[in-house]
GUZATI-562376 format. One line per field, with one value per residue (C-alpha): residue number from 1; residue in three letters; x, y, z. Coordinates in nm, 3 decimals. Each point is the difference from the previous one (the first is absolute). Layout:
BEGIN
num	[NUM, ...]
residuo	[ALA, ...]
c1	[X, ...]
c2	[Y, ...]
c3	[Z, ...]
REM end
This chain:
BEGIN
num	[1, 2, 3, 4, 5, 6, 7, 8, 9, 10, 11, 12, 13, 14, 15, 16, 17, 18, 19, 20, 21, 22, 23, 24, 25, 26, 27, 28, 29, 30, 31, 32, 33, 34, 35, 36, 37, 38, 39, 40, 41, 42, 43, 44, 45, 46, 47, 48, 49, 50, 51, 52, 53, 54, 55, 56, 57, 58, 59, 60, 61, 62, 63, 64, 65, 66, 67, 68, 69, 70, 71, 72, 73, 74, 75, 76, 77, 78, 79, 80, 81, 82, 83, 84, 85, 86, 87, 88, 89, 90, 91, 92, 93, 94, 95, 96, 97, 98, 99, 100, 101, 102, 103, 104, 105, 106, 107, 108, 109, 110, 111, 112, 113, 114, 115, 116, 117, 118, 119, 120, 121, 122, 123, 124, 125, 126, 127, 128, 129, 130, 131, 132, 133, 134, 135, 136, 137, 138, 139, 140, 141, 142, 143, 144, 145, 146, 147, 148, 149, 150, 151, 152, 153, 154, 155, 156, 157, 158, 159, 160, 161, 162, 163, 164, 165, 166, 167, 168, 169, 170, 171, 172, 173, 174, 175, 176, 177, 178, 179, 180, 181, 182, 183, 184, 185, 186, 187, 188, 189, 190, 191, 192, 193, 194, 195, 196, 197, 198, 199, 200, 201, 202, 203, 204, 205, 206, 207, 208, 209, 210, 211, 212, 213, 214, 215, 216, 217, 218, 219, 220, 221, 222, 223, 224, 225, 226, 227, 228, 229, 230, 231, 232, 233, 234, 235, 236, 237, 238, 239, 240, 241, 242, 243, 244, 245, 246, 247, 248, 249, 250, 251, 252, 253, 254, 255, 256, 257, 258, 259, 260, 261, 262, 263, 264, 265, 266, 267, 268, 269, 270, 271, 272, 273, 274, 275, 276, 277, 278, 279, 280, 281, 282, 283, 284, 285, 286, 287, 288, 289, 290, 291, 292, 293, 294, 295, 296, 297, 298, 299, 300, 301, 302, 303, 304, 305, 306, 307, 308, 309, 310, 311, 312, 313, 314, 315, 316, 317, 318, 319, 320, 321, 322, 323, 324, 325, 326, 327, 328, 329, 330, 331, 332, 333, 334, 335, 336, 337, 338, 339, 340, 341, 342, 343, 344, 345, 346, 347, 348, 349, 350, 351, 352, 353, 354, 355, 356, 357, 358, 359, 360, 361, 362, 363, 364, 365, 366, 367, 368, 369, 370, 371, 372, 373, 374, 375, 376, 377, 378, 379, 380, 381, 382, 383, 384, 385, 386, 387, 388, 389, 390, 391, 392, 393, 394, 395, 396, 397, 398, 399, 400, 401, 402, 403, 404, 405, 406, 407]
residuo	[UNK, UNK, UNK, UNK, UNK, UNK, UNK, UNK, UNK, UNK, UNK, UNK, UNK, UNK, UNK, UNK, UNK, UNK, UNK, UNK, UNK, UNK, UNK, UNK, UNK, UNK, UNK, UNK, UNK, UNK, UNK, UNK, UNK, UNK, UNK, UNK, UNK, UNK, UNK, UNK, UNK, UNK, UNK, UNK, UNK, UNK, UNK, UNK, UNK, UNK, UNK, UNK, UNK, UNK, UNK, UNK, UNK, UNK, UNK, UNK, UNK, UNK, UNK, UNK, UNK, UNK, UNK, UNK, UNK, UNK, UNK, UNK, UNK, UNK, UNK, UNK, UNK, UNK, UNK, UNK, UNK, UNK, UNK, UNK, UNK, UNK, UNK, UNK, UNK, UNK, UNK, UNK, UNK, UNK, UNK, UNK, UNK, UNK, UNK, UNK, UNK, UNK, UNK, UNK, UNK, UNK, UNK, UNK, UNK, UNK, UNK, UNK, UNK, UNK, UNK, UNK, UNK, UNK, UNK, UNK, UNK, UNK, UNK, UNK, UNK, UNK, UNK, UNK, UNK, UNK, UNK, UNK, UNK, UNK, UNK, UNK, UNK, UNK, UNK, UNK, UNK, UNK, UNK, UNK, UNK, UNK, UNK, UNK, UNK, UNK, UNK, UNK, UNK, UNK, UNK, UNK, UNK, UNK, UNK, UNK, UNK, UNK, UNK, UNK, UNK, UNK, UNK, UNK, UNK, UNK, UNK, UNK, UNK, UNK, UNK, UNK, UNK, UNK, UNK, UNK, UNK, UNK, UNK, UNK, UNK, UNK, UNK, UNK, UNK, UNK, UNK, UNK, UNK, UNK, UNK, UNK, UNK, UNK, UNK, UNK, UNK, UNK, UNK, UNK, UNK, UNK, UNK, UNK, UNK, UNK, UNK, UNK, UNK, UNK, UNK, UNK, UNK, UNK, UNK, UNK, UNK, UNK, UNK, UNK, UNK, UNK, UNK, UNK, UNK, UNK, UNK, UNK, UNK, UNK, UNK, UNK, UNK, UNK, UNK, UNK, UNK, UNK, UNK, UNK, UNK, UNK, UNK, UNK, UNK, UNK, UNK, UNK, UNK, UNK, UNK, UNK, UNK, UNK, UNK, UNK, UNK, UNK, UNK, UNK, UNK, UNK, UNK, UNK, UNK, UNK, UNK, UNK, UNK, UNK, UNK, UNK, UNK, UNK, UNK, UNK, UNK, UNK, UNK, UNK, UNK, UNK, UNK, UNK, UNK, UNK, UNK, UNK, UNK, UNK, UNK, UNK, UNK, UNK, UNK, UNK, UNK, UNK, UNK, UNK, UNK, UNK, UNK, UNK, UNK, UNK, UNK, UNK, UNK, UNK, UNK, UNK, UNK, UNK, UNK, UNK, UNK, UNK, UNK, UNK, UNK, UNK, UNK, UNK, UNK, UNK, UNK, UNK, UNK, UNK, UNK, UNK, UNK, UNK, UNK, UNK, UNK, UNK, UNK, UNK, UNK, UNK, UNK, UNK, UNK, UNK, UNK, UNK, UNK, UNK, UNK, UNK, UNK, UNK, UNK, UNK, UNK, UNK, UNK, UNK, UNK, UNK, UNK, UNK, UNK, UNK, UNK, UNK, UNK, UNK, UNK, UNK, UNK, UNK, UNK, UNK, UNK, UNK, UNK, UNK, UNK, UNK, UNK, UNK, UNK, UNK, UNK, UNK, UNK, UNK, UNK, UNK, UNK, UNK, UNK, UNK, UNK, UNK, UNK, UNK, UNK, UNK, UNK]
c1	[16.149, 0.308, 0.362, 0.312, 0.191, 0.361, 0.022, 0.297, 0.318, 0.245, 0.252, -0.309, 0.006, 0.309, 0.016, 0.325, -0.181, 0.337, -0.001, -0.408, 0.078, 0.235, -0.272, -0.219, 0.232, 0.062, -0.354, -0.051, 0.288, -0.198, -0.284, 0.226, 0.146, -0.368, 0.027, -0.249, -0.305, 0.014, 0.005, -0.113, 0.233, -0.110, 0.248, -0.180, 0.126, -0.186, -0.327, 0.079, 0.088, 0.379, 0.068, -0.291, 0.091, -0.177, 0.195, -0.134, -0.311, -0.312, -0.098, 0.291, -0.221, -0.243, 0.236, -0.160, 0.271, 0.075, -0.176, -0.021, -0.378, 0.065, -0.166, 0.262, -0.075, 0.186, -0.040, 0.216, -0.070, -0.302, 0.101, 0.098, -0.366, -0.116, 0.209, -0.160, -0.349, 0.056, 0.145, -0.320, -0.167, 0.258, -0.028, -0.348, -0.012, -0.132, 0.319, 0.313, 0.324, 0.017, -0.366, 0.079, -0.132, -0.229, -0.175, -0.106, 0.043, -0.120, 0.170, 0.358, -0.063, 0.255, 0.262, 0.213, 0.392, 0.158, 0.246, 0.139, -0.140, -0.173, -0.312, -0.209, 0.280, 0.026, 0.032, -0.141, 0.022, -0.214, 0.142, 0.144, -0.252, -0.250, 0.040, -0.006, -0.110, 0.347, 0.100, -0.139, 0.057, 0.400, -0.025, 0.113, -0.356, 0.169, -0.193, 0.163, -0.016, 0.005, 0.165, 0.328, 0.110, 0.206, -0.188, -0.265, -0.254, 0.047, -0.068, -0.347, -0.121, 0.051, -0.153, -0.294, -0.016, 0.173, 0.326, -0.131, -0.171, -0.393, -0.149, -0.120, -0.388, 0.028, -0.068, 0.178, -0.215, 0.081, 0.323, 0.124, -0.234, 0.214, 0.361, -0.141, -0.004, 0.396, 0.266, 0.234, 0.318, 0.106, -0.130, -0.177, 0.302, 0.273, 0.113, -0.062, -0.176, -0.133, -0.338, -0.374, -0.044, -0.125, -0.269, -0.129, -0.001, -0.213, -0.237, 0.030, -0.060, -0.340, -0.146, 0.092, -0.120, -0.298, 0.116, 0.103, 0.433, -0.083, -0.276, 0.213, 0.274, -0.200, -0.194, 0.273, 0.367, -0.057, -0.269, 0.112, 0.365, -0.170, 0.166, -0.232, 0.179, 0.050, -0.208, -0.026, -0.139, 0.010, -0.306, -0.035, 0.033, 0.370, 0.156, 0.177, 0.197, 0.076, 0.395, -0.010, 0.168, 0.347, 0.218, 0.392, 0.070, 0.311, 0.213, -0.062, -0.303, -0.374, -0.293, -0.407, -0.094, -0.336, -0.059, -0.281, -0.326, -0.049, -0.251, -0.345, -0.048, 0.202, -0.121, 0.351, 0.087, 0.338, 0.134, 0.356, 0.041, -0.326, 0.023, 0.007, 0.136, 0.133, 0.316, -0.229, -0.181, 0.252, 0.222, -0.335, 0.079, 0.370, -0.098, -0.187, 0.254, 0.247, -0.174, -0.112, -0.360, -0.152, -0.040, -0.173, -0.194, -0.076, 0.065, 0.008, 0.264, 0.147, 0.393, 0.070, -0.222, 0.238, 0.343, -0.138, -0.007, 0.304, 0.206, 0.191, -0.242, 0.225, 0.088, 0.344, 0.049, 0.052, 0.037, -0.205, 0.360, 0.052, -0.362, -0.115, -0.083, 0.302, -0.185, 0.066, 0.359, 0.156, 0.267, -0.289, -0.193, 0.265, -0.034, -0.358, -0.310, -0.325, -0.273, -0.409, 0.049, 0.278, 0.401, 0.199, 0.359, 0.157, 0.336, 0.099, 0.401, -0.135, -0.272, 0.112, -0.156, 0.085, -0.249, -0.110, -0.064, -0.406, -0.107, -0.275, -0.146, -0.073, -0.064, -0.186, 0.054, -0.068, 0.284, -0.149, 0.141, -0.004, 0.115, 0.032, 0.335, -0.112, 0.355, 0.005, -0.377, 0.025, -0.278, 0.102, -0.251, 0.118, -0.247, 0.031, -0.201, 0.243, -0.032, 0.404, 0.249, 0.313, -0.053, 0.034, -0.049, -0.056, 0.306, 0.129, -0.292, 0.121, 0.359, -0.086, -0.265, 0.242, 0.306, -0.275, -0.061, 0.237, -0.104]
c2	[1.371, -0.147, 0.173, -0.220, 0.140, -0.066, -0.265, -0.021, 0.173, -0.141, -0.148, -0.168, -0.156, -0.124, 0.290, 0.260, 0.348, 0.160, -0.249, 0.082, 0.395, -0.063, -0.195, 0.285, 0.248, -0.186, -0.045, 0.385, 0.078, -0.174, 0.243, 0.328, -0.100, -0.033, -0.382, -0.100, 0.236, -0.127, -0.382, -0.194, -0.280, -0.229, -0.214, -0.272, -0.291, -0.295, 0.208, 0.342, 0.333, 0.121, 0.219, 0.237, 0.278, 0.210, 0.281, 0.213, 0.013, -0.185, 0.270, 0.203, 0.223, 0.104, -0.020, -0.279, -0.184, -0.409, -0.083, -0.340, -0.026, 0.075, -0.213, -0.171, -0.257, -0.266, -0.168, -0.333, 0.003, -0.142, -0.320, -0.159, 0.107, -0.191, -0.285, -0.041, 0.070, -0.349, -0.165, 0.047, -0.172, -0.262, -0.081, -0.040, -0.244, 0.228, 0.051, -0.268, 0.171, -0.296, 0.100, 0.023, 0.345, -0.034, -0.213, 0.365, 0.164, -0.163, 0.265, -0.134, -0.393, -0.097, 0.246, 0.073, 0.078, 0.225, -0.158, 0.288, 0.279, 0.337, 0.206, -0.186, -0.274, -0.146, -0.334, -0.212, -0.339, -0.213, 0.049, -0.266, 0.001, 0.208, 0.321, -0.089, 0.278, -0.070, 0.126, 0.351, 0.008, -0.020, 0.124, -0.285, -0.071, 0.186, 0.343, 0.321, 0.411, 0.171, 0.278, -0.206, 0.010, -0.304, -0.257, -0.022, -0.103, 0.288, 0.210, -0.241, 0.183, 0.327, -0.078, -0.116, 0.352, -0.191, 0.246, 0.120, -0.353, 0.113, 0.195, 0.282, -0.012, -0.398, -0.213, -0.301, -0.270, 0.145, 0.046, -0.314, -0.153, 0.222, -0.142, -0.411, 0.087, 0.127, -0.248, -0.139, 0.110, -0.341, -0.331, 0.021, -0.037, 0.000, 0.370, 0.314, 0.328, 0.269, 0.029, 0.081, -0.326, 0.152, 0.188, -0.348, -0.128, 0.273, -0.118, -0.353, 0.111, 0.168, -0.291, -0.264, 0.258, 0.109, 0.358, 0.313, 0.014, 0.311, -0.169, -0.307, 0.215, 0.217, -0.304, -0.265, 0.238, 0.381, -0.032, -0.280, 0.212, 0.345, 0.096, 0.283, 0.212, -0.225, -0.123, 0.053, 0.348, 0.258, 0.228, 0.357, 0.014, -0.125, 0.174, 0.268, -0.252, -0.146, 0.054, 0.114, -0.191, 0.079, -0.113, 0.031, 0.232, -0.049, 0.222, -0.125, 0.164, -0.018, 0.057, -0.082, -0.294, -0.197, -0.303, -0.265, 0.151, -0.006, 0.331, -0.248, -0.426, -0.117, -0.195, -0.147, -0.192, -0.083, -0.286, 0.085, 0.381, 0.155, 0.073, 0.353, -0.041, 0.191, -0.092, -0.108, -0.289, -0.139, -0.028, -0.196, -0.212, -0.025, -0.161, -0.255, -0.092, 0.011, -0.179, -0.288, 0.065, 0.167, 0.325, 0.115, -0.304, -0.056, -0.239, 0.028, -0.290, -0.283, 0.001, -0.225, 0.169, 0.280, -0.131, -0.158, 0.303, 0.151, -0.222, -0.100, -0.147, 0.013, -0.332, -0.160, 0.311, 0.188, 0.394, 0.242, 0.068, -0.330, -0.114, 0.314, 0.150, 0.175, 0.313, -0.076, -0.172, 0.351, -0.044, 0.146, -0.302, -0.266, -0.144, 0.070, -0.248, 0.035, -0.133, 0.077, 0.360, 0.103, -0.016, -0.250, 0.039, -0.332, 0.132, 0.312, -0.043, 0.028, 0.284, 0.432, 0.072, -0.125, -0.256, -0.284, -0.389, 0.000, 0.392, 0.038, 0.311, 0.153, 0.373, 0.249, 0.143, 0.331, -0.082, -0.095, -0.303, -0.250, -0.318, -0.169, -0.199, -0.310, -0.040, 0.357, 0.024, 0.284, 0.179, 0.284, 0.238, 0.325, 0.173, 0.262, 0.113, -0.047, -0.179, -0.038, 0.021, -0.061, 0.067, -0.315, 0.043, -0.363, -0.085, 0.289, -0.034, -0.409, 0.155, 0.287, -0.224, -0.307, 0.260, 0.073, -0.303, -0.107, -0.260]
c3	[10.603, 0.186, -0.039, 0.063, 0.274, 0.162, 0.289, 0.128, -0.009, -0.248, 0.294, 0.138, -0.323, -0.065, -0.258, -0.020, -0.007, -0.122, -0.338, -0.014, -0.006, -0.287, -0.174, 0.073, -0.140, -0.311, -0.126, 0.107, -0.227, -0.309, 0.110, 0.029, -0.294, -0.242, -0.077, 0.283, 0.114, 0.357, 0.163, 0.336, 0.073, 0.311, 0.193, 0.246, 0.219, 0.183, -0.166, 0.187, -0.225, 0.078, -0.240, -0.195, -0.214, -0.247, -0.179, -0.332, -0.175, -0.080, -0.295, -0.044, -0.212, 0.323, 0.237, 0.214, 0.177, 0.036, 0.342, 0.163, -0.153, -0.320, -0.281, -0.276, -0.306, 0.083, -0.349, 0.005, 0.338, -0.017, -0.117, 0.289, 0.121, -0.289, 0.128, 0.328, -0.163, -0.232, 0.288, 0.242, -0.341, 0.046, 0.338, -0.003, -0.288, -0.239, -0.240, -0.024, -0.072, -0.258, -0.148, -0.412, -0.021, -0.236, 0.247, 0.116, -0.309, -0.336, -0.211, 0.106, -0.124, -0.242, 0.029, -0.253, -0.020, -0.208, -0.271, -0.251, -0.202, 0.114, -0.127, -0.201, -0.060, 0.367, 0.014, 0.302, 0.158, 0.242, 0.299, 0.249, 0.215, 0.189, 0.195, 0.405, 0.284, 0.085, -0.289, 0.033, 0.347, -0.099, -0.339, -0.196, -0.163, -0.384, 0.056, -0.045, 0.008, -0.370, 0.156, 0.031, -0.382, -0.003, -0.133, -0.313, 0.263, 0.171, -0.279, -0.099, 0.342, -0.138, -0.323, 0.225, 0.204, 0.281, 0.014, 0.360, 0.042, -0.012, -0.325, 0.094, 0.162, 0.018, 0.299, 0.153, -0.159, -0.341, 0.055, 0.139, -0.342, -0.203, 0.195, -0.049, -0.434, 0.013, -0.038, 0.293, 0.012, 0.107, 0.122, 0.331, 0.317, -0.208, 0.045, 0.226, -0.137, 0.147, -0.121, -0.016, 0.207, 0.317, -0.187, -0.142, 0.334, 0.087, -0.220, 0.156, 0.325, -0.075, -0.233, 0.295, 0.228, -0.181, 0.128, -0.187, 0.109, 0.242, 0.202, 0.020, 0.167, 0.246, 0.110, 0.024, 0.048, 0.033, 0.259, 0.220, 0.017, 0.073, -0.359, 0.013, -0.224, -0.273, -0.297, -0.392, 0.037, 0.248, 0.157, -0.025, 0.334, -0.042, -0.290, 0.131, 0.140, -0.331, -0.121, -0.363, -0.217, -0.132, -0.343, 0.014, -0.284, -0.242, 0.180, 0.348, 0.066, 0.120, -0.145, 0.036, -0.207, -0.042, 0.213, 0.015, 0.119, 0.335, 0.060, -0.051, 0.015, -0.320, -0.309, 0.029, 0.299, -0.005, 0.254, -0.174, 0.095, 0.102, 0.361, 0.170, 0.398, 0.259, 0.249, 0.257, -0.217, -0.142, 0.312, 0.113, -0.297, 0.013, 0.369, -0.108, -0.202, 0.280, 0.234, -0.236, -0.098, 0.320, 0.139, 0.290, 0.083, -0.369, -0.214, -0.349, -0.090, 0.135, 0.089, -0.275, -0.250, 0.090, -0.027, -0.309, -0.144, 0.125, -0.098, -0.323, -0.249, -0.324, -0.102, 0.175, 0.167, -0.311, 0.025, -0.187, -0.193, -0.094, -0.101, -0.115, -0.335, -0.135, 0.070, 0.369, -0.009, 0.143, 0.317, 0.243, -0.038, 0.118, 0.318, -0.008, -0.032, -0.016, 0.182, -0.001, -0.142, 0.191, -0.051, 0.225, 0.131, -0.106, 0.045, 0.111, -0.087, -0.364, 0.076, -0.094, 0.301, 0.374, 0.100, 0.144, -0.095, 0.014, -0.005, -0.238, -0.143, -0.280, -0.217, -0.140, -0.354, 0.166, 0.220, 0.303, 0.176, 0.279, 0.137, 0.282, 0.211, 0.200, 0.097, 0.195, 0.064, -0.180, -0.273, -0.264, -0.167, -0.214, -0.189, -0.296, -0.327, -0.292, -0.285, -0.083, -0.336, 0.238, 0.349, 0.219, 0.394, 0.043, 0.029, 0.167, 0.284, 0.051, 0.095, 0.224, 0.145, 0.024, 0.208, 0.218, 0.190, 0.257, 0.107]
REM end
């Protein structure tokens, strides 16, 4: 087991340890206030921690308090791990990013589009063409979540037990089956939705593979990073490090609610959300992001592979606003694109929060977060165990973090 620790001292850093403190204090106020248990937020530069604070509690129930090794699903999360996993496929020749999917997956030939009705009624289409990898890498490929309750796809899902995405007791495979017989919501690269996707890629990467999704990442990403602490499931040995999981109540509250399994190997292996990590692991991983694919002598992707990516895939520069599904065409998502499973700065005049053009990132539903700045050298990890109504620290954290860098 490794624990992140501080560096450097802020000024070393380039970092204002006066604008930090008030970031500190903030977030602590959540916690004395009940809408937050307890958080770590991480501030690095050039690769070396600046700022590392932990404040409140892992299980507010025992007691136990947030330390730097503390264990946290990172859910959403893991889909930029998923990213890298297709893209070692890619780079080896295994997997195109133009590969129709069912090339992979039989289940997904001859996709079909929704055109009108609902229930029984639903009326569907041939669609345009085929669903890409590139497609589910930027969700564009017509996929959705049922728990969104926007759209009469979305509500096919949860006809199908996909509300949560997985029935309960199934396994990838039969899952992924189960997502290839719904409707699209649209043709293949014509819009952006935040979807399943990642969990079908999943599934891609162990039939190219011919691995189960954990092997694949302990042998080819966990391992080669000394991501010791992270995986689908966590060992006795490590669960009273484990933060319990928290819901934001109507009134502004916390309280325990269920989360995926994690106590025991999984039938459900999910490339979309399924990760448990620890500050220390995925700073490892925000570094090889930051320094283009390497880290420590090891190479897991080329520089290109990486700023592939990181960059803007949405077609002529569109913004997840602009091309998305109405479900996403909020203010918060202008100036934003989207790359290989994380967000893009395109502009940050037209972004809520203070950023910068090319930082990439993206969330947790249990509102964790990351991201990280090429422009300042600079990486971002805050960590929590909330699953919120209306609490919203992202954007708070990209302000406090933004005041804090002076140079």
């Amino acid at each position: 087991m490794a624990q992140l620790r501080q560096d450097v001292e802020p000024a070393e850093a380039g970092l204002d340890a006066e604008a930090l403190d008030r970031l500190d204090r903030h977030f602590a106020r959540h916690v004395d206030a009940g809408r937050l248990p307890g958080y770590l937020v991480a501030v690095a530069r050039g690769g070396r921690v600046a700022h590392l604070t932990t404040y409140g509690l892992r299980d507010v129930a025992a007691g136990l308090p947030v330390e730097p090794d503390t264990l946290w699903r990172i859910y959403s999360m893991t889909k930029p791990v998923t990213a890298v996993a297709v893209l070692l496929l890619v780079e080896e020749g295994r997997l195109s990013l133009d590969d129709p999917l069912d090339r992979h997956l039989p289940a997904f030939a001859e996709p079909r589009v929704y055109e009108g009705g609902a229930g029984a009624d639903v009326r569907t289409r041939p669609a345009a063409g085929p669903i890409l990898i590139r497609h589910l890498l930027t969700h564009t490929a017509g996929l959705t979540f049922g728990f969104y309750h926007r759209h009469p796809v979305d509500a096919l899902y949860r006809e199908a037990g996909l509300e949560y995405s997985v029935p309960p007791g199934a396994a990838l495979a039969e899952t992924v089956e189960l997502y290839a017989r719904m409707p699209l919501q649209f043709d293949p690269g014509t819009q952006w939705n935040y979807s399943v996707a990642s969990n079908v890629l999943g599934r891609v990467v162990e039939v190219v593979s011919g691995q189960p999704l954990d092997a694949f990442f302990a042998e080819r990403i966990l391992g080669p990073l000394g991501m010791t602490d992270t995986g689908f499931h966590i060992a006795p040995a490590q669960a009273d490090r484990l933060a319990e999981l928290y819901g934001e109540t109507d009134e502004g509250g916390i309280e325990p609610v269920p989360g995926l399994p994690v106590h025991g190997r999984p039938r459900f292996l999910s490339g979309s959300g399924g990760l448990v990590s620890s500050a220390h692991d995925f700073h490892r991983f925000m570094e090889l992001l930051r320094r283009g694919g390497e880290l420590d002598g090891v190479r897991l992707l080329a520089p290109q592979t990486l700023a592939l990516m990181t960059r803007n895939q949405l077609p002529g520069g569109a913004t997840i606003r602009s091309f998305g599904a109405p479900v996403h065409r909020e203010p918060g998502n202008d100036g934003l694109g989207f790359g290989f499973n994380v967000s893009v700065v395109t502009d940050p005049a037209r972004t809520l929060a203070p950023s910068h053009l090319g930082t990439y990132g993206w969330t947790g539903v249990a509102t964790t977060a990351f991201w990280v700045d090429p422009a300042r050298d600079l990486t971002v990890q805050f960590m929590t165990q909330v699953r919120p109504k209306s609490l919203k620290v992202f954007p708070e954290l990209r302000r406090l973090v933004h005041a804090a860098v002076a140079d």
